[in-house]
N, C-alpha and C positions, 0 to 999 in steps of 0.2 A: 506081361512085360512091364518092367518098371519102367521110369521117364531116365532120360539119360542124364548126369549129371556129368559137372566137368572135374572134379573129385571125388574119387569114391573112398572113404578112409575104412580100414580094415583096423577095427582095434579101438572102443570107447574109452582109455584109462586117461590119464594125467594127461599124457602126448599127445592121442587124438581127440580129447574134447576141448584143448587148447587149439588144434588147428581148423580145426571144425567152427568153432567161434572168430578166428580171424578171417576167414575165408568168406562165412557169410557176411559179415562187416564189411568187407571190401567189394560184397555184389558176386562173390563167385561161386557156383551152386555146388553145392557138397552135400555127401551122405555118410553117413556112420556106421557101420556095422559091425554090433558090439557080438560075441557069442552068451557072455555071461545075462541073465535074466535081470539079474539084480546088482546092485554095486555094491562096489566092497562092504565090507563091518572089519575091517583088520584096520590097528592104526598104521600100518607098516613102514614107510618113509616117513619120517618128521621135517628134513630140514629143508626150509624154501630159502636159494640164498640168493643175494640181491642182483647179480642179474638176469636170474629169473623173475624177479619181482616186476624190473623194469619192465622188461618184458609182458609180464601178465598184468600191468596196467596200462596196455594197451586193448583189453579188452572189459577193462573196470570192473575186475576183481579184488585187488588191491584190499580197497576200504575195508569188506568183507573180509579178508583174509587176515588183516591187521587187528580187527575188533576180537576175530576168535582166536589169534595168536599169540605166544608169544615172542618178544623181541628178545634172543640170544644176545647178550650184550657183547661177549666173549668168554674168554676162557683161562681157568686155572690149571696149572701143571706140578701135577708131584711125581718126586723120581725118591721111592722107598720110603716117602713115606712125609717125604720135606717136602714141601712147597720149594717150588724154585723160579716160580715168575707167572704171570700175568699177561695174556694177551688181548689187548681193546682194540675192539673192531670200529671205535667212535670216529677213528681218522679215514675209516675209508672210503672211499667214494659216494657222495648223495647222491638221490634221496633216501638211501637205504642203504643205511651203515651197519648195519644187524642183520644178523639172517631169521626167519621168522621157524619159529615151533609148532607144529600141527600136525597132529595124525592126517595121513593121505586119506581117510576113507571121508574126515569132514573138507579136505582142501578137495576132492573128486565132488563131493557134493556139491559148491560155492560151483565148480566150473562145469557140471551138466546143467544146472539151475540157472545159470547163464545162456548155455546154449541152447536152451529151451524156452529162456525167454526171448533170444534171436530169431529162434524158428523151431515149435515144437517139434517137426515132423524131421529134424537132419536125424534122429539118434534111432536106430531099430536096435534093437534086444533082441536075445537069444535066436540070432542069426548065425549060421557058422559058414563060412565060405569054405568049397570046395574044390573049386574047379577056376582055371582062368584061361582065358584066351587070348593071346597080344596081334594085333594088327597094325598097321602104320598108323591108323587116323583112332587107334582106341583098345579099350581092353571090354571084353564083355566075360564076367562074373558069375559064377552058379553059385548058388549058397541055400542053404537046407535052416528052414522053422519048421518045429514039429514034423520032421521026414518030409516036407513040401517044398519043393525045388521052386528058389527064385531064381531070377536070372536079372543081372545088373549091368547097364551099359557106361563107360563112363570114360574121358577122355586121361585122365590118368588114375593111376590104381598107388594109394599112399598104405604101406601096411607099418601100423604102428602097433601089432597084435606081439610083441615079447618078444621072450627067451626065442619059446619054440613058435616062433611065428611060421604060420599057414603059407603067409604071402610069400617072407623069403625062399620056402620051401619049394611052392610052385614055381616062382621064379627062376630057382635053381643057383641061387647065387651064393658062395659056398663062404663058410662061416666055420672060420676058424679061432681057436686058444686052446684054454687048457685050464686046470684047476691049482691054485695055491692048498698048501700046509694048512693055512689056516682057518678055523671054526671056532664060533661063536655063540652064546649061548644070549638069550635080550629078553627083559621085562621093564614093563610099567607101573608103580607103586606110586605109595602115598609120597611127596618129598620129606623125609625126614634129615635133607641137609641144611646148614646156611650159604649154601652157594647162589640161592636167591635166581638172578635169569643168565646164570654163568653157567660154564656148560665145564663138567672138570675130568680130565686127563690124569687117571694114575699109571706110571709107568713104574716094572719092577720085576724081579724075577720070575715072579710065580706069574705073569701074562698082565694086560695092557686089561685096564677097567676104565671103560668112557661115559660119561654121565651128562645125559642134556634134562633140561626145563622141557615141562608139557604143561598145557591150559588145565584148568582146573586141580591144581596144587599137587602134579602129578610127575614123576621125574622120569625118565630110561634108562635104563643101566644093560650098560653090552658089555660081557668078559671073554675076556678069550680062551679057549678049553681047549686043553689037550688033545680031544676028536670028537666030532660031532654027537651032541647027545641026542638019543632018542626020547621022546616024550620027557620033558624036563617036567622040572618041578619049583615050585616056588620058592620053596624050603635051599633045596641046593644051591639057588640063584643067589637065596640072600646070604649064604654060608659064604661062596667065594667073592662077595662082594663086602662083605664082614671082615673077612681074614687078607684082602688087600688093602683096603682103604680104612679100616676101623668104623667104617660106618655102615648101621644096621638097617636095613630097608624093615620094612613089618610087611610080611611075606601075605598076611593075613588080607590087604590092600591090594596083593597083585592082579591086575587086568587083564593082562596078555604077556604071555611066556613064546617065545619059541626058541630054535637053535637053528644055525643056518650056517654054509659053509661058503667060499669065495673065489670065484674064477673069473676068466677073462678070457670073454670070445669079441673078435672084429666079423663083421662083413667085409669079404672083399673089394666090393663098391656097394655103395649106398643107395646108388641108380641102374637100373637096367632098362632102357627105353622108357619107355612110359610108367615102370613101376617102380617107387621111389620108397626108402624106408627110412624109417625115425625111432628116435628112443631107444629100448630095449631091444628090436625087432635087427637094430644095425651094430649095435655094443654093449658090452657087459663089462662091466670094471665094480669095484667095490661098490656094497649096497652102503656102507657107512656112512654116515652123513648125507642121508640122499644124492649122493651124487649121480644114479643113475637116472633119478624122476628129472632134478633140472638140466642132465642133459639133453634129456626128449623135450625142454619146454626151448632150450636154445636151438635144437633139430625144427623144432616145429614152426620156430619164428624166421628162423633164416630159410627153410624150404616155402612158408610164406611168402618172404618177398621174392624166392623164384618164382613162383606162379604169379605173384603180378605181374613182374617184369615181363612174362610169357604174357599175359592176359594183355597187357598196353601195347605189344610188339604183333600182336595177331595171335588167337591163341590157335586157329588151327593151322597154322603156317610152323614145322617143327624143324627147319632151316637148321635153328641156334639152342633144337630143343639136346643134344649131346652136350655141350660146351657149360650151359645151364649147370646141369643136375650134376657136371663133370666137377665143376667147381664147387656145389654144395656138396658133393659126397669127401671129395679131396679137403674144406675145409673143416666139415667136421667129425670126419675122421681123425685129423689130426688132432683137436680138441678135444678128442676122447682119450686118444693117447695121451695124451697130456695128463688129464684125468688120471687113467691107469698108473702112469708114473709117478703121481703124486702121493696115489692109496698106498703103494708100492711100499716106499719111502714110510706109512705113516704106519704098515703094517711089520715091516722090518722092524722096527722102534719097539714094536708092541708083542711083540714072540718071547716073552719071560726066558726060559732057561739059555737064550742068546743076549740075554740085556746084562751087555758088557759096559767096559770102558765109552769104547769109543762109543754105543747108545748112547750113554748117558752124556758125551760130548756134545753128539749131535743135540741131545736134547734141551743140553743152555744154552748152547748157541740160540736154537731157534726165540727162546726167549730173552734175548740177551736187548738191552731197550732199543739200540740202531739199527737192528734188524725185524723189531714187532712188526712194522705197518709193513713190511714187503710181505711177512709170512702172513698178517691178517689178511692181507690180501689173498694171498694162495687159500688158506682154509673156508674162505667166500666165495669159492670158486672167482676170483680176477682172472682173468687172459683165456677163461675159456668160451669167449662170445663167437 
């Protein structure tokens, strides 16, 4: 039998090794239970935007994450081929008017390397949880290394394990959407643009090509495709990135190919007694622009301060423990809606053989100069704390 902690996190990625590191900071015993042996190697999210930042300098990541990133200044917008405006993120909110560029698999390393130097013992590896149990005063946990049944006791159970998370599963808390039209084809190459740490927006008939900055003189390119491709290729990649934008990636440079398609599921609550969930594991809205990783890091810092507030008020006294987790599930949920609505909006824009008129309306507007800093603010994720 393991020792009982008063969080047991299902799920080592972005979400839970970010709450795992606030938890023990504030004195309250937590455990990690990753399935995976080893962490990623995929760059797969890049963008960290600022108030996640704020946020994960609270557990003094930050510097680290700044030195190996880089700072998105903003962004350029072409509609067929014109340039048509400029958006600077320099007005918006300190200390972090940028949103930073990083492959997720170096931002997951800065944040186990942290938690480990909190306390090496929170994280187990190739753990997979099984089984749960809920009681009034607890939840106790089975979970399987190498076919050998552990058993974990622990007064709430946080599962930040995805898509197909275990925990929701057992929990039984039902998990509904659906899947969009739309798929996308992403690689990593040499930068062979002058966009320098801008991140560039082509919109046009033939589908939406979006370009960010990566560390080490390396760019992304995400297109949109007619339906999802099996095993891509480098060569295809840089053909309909050629034949929208006129600019030639050297296919020869590329690091990482994939193709991937886009849906949206909600949990119906976020909380079922004592079993709380965050990140991927509670919503799915567009992987674009990370917006999936920093809303498990805004999940993770606001289910935080619930546990204090439980922790300061009695943690084994659960009087106020519905009203709590009532209020973190209700507000961010809504936050993620919010999210979904945004992608919505930015994927409609980006469906080529529909990029009419009124697209390309919408799309001066958005840059038109008196309306920049409201939208820089929307594409920074603002309003979804």
């Amino acid at each position: 039998m393991n020792p009982r902690v008063e969080v047991l996190i299902v799920g080592g990625g972005p979400t839970g090794l970010f709450l795992g590191s606030l938890l023990i900071q504030s004195g309250i015993s937590c455990m990690i239970l990753e399935q995976r042996t080893l962490a990623t190697s995929h760059s797969r999210s890049i963008g960290i935007h600022p108030p996640a930042l704020e946020r994960l300098s609270k557990i003094g990541v930050v510097d680290e994450i700044l030195s190996r990133g880089i700072q998105v200044s903003g962004g350029v917008a072409f509609v067929n081929g014109h340039k048509i405006g400029e958006l600077s993120f320099k007005h918006c909110r300190p200390p972090f008017p940028f949103i930073v560029s990083l492959p997720q698999c170096e931002t997951e390393a800065i944040l186990e390397a942290r938690l480990l130097e909190l306390d090496a013992s929170t994280l187990r590896r190739g753990v997979r949880v099984v089984r749960m149990e809920k009681s009034e005063k607890g939840v106790s946990v089975t979970a399987l290394k190498n076919e050998v049944e552990l058993c974990f006791e622990a007064d709430y159970v946080v599962g930040c394990d995805g898509l197909n998370s275990v925990v929701r599963n057992l929990a039984d808390i039902p998990f509904k959407g659906g899947t969009y039209p739309d798929t996308y084809v992403m690689g990593d190459f040499t930068d062979t643009t002058h966009l320098g740490n801008q991140a560039g927006i082509f919109l046009g008939r033939h589908g939406v090509v979006e370009s960010f900055p990566l560390p080490g003189g390396l760019r992304r390119w995400v297109v949109k495709t007619d339906s999802q491709l099996e095993n891509p290729e480098a060569a295809l990649l840089r053909s309909l990135v050629s034949r929208r934008t006129g600019i030639e990636p050297d296919d020869s440079t590329c690091s990482m190919i994939s193709s991937f398609s886009v849906s949206h599921f909600f949990a119906d609550s976020m909380s079922k007694g004592r079993i709380i969930l965050a990140g991927d594991a509670a919503h799915i809205v567009s992987p674009i622009g990370g917006q999936g990783m920093n809303l498990g890091w805004l999940d993770a810092f606001s289910l935080f301060e619930a546990f204090s507030l439980l922790k300061k008020e009695g943690w084994k006294n659960s009087a106020g423990l519905s009203d709590v987790f009532a209020t973190y599930s209700s507000k961010r949920l809504a936050s993620a809606t919010t999210a979904r609505k945004r992608s919505e909006l930015n994927m409609w824009l980006g469906r080529g053989s529909k990029f009419g008129v009124l697209q390309q309306m919408v799309a001066r507007v958005i840059f038109m100069p008196f309306l920049r800093r409201r939208f820089a603010n929307q594409f920074t994720m603002r309003g979804l704390e």
